[in-house]
C-alpha positions in Angstrom: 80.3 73.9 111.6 82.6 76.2 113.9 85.5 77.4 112.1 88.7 77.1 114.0 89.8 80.5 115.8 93.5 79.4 116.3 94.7 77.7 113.3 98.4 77.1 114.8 97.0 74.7 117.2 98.4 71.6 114.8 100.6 68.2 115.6 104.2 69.0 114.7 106.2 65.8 114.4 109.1 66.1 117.2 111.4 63.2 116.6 114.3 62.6 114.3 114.7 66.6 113.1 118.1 67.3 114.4 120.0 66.7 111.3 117.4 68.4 109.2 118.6 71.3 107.1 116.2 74.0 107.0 116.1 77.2 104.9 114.4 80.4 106.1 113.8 83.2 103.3 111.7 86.1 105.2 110.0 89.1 102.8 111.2 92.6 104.6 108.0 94.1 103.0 105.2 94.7 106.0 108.7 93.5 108.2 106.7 94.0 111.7 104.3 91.4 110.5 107.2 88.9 108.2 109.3 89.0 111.9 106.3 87.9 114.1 105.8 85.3 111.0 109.9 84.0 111.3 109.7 84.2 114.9 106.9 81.2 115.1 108.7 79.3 112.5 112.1 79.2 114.5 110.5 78.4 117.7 108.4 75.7 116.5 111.5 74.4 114.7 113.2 74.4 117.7 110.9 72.9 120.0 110.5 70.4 117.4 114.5 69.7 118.1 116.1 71.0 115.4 119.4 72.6 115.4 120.3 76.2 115.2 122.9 75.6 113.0 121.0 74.0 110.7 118.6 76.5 109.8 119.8 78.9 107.4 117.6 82.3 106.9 117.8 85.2 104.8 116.0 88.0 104.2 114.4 89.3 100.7 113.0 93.1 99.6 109.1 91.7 99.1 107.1 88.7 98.5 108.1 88.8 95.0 111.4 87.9 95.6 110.3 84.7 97.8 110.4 82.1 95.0 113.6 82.6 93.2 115.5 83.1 96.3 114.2 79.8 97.6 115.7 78.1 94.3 119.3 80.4 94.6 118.8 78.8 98.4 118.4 75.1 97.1 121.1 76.0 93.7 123.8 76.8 96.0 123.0 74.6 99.3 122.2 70.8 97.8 122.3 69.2 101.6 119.0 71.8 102.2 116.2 69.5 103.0 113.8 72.2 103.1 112.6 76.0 102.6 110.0 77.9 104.5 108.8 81.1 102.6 107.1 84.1 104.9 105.7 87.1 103.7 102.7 89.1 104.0 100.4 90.8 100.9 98.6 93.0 102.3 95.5 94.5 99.3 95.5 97.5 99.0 94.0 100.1 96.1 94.7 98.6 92.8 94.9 95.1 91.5 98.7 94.9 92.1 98.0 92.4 95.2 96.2 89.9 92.8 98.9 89.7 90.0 101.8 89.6 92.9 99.7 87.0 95.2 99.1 84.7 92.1 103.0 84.7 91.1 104.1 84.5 94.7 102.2 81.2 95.1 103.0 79.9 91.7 106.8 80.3 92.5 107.1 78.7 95.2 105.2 75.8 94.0 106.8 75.7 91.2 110.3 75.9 93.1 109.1 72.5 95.1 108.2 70.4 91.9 111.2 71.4 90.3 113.5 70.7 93.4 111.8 67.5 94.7 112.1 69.0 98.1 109.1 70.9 100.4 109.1 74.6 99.4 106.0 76.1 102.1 103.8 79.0 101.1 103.8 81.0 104.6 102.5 84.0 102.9 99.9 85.8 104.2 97.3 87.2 101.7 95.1 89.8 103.8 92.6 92.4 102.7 93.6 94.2 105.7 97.0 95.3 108.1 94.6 94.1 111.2 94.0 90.4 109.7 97.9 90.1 108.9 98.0 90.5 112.8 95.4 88.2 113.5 97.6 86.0 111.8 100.8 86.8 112.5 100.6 85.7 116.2 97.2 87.5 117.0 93.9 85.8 118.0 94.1 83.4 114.5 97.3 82.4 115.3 100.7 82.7 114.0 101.2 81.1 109.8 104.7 80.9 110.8 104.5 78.1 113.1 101.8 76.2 110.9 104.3 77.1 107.9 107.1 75.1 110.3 104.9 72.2 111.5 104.0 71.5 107.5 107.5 71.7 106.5 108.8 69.2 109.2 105.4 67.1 108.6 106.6 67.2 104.7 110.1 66.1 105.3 109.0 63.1 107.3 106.7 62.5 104.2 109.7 62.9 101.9 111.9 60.7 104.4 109.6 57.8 104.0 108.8 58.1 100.5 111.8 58.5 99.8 113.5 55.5 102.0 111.2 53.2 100.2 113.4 53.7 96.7 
């Protein structure tokens, strides 16, 4: 079996997001590759028809920081429907990468369970600066518009499961 070369080739839902209320927290760590990341998440957002002023985005000092500004995000804003995380890991010499991938993911999983609301891992976890381009809008595509079509695919998830109460 072929694997997929483009990855951000994926349906992205494009009715009924307007009123949707989306957080944005970007990692400024590896910042030419987080940027290319938050670019592809706005525009598919706004293709998909959601509002500017509904999409709220900050800016943290690394990936590290992803998860518990995602839950300050969702503390202090309780009409947010939504947070995409972006970041990029890049390995590098020691096993720093492991311990800060593992707690970057658990965190923001963590932060959705314990919110009720989609929290989306759009962190890049490369073993090399030339694969986080590949995927950062390169020939594998760009995790920052898959990160935006899962998070508007989860809130219509949420919308109907939620609707059904």
């Amino acid at each position: 079996m072929d694997k997929k070369k483009n990855l951000s080739d994926i349906s992205v839902p494009k009715t009924n997001n307007a009123n949707f209320k989306i957080g944005i927290i970007v990692s400024r760590w590896n910042q030419e590759v987080t940027g290319a990341l938050k670019e592809g998440a706005m525009q598919t957002l706004f293709e998909a028809g959601v509002a500017r002023q509904n999409i709220l985005d900050f800016e943290v000092p690394g990936s590290f920081e992803l998860p518990s500004a995602a839950a300050m995000l969702l503390d202090a804003n309780e009409d947010v429907d939504a947070v995409i995380c972006l970041g990029c890991i890049i390995q590098g010499e020691t096993r720093h990468f492991e311990f800060i991938a593992q707690a970057v993911a658990d965190g923001i999983a963590k932060v959705g369970i314990e919110y009720t609301v989609p929290v989306i891992f759009g962190v890049l976890t490369c073993n090399t600066a030339e694969q986080a381009a590949d995927r950062s809008g390169g020939k594998h595509g760009n995790k920052g518009v898959e990160a935006a079509a899962s998070c508007l695919q989860m809130l219509h998830t949420h919308k109907m499961m939620y609707s059904k109460k």
